[in-house]
C-alpha positions as CSV (number, residue, x, y, z in Angstrom):
1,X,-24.6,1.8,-47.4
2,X,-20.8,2.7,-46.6
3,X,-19.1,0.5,-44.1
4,X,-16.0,0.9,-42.0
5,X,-14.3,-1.6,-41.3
6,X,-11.6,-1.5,-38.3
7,X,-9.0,-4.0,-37.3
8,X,-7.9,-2.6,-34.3
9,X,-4.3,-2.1,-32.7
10,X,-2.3,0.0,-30.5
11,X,0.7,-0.3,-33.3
12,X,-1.0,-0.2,-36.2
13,X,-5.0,-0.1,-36.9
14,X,-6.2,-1.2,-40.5
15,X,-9.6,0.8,-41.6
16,X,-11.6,0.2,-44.9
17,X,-14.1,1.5,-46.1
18,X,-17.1,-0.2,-48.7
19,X,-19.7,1.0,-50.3
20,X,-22.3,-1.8,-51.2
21,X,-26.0,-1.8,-52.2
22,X,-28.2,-5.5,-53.7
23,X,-26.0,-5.4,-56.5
24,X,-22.2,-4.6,-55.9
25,X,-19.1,-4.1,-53.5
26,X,-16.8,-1.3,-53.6
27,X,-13.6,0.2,-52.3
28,X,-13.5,3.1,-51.3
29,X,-10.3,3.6,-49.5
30,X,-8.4,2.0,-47.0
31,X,-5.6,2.7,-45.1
32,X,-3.5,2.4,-41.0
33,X,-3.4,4.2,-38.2
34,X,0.0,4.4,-36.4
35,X,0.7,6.1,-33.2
36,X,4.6,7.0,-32.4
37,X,5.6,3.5,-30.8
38,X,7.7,5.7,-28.2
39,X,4.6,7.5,-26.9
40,X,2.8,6.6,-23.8
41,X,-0.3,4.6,-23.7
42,X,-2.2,7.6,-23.0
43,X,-1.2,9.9,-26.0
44,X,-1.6,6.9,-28.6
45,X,-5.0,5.9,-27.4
46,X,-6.1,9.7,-28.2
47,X,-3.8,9.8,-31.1
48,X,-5.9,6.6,-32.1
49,X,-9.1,8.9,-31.3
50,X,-8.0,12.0,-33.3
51,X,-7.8,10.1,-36.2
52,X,-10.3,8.1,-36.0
53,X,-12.4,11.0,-35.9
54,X,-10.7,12.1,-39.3
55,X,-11.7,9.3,-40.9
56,X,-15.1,9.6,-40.0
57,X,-15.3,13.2,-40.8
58,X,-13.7,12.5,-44.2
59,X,-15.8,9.4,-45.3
60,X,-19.1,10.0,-43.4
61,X,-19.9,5.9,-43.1
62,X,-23.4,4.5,-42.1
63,X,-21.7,2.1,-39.8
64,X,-18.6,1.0,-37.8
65,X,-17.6,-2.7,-37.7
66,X,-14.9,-3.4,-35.5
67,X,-13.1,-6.7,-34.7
68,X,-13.9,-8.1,-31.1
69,X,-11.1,-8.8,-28.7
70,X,-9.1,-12.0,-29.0
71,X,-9.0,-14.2,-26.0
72,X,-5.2,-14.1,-25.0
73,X,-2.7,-16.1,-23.0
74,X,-1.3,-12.4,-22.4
75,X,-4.1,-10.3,-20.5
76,X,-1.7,-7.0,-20.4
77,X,-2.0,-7.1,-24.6
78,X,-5.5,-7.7,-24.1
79,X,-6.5,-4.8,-22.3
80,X,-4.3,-2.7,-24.0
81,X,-6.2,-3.6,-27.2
82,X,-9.1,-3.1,-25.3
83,X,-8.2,0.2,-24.7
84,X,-7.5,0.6,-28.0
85,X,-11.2,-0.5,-29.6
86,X,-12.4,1.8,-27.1
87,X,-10.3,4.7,-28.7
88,X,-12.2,4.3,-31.9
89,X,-15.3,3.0,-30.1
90,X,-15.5,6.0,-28.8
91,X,-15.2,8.1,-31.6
92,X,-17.8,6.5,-33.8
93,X,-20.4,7.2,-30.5
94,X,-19.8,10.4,-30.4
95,X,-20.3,10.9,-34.3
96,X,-24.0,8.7,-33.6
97,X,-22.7,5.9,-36.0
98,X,-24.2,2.8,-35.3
99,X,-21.2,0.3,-34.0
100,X,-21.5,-3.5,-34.5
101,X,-18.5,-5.9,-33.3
102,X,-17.7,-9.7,-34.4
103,X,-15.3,-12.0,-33.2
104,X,-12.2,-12.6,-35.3
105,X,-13.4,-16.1,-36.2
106,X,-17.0,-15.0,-37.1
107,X,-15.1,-12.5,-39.3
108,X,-12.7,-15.1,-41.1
109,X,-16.0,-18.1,-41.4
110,X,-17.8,-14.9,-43.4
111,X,-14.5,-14.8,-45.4
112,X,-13.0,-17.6,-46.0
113,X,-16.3,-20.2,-44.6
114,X,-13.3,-21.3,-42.3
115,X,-13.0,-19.8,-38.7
116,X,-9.4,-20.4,-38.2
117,X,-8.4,-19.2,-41.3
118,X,-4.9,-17.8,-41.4
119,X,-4.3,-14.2,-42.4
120,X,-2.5,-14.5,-45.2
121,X,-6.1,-16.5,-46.3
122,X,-8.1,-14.0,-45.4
123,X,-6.2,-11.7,-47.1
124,X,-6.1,-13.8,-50.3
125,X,-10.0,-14.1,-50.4
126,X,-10.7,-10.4,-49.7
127,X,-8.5,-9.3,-52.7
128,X,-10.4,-12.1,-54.5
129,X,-14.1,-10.5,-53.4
130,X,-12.9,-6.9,-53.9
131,X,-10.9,-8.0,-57.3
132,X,-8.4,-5.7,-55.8
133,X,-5.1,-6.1,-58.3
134,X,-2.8,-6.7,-55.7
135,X,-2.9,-8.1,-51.9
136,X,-3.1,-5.3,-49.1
137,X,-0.2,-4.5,-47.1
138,X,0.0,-4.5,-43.9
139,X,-2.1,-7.3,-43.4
140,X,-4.3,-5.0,-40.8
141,X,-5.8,-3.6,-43.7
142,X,-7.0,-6.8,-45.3
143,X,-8.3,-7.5,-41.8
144,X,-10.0,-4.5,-41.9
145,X,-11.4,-5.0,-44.8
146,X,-12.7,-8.7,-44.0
147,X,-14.7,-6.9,-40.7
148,X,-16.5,-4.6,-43.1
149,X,-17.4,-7.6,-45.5
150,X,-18.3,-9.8,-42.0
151,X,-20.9,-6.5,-41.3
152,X,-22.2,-6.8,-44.8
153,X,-22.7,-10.6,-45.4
154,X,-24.2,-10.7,-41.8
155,X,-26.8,-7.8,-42.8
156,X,-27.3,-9.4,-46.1
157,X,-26.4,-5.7,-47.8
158,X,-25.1,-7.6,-50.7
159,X,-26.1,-11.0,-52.3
């Protein structure tokens, strides 16, 4: 089974992807996706599509497991990472790739058996349960990386 895991952002987007089967977990790559900051919403959101789509071409996953929407004071940041989910959303349905979403504290209890883990946690542990040799950076990848794990400890992929 090959995961992608997606933390998603209109600045930057963190993507992983992990192969698993009953007996192990590993890396395959990871990696961001950054559209120009001075670009309009419009030509990121498809810049966020394009390479989305390259991803997918270039890894050929089973699944997508993207990060849910935060509940935010600030609705405008919201929607615009809204927008931005949809982006890759999007692509994934168009490829026929099955797409499941969690909530950023389902992701961190399946992590770190603590919902309000910080990042820098949830970083820690997934370089712990990847023995990666150093912490990712940014910290949107090791997000990334903890939705993929979420997907696979909920499906029970790996024991």
């Amino acid at each position: 089974m090959r995961v992608l895991g997606i933390d998603p952002g209109i600045g930057i987007t963190g993507f992983s992807i992990i192969d698993t089967n009953r007996l192990d977990l590993s890396l395959l790559a990871y990696g961001t996706i950054k559209p120009k900051k001075k670009d309009s919403l419009p030509k990121r959101l498809n810049y966020l599509f394009e390479e989305m789509n390259k991803v997918l071409d270039k890894f050929s996953p089973d699944v997508l497991a993207v990060e849910d929407v935060f509940y935010s004071k600030n609705v405008k940041s919201a929607m615009v990472l809204g927008h931005a989910r949809c982006s890759i959303i999007l692509a994934a349905a168009q490829a026929g790739i099955p797409i499941f979403e969690f909530a950023p504290r389902k992701v961190k209890s399946s992590v770190c058996g603590n919902g309000a883990a910080t990042k820098q946690q949830v970083s820690y542990m997934v370089t712990k349960i990847l023995k990666l040799k150093e912490i990712p950076d940014p910290l949107d990848i090791s997000d990334a990386m903890a939705v993929g794990l979420c997907y696979i400890n909920q499906n029970k992929f790996y024991d």
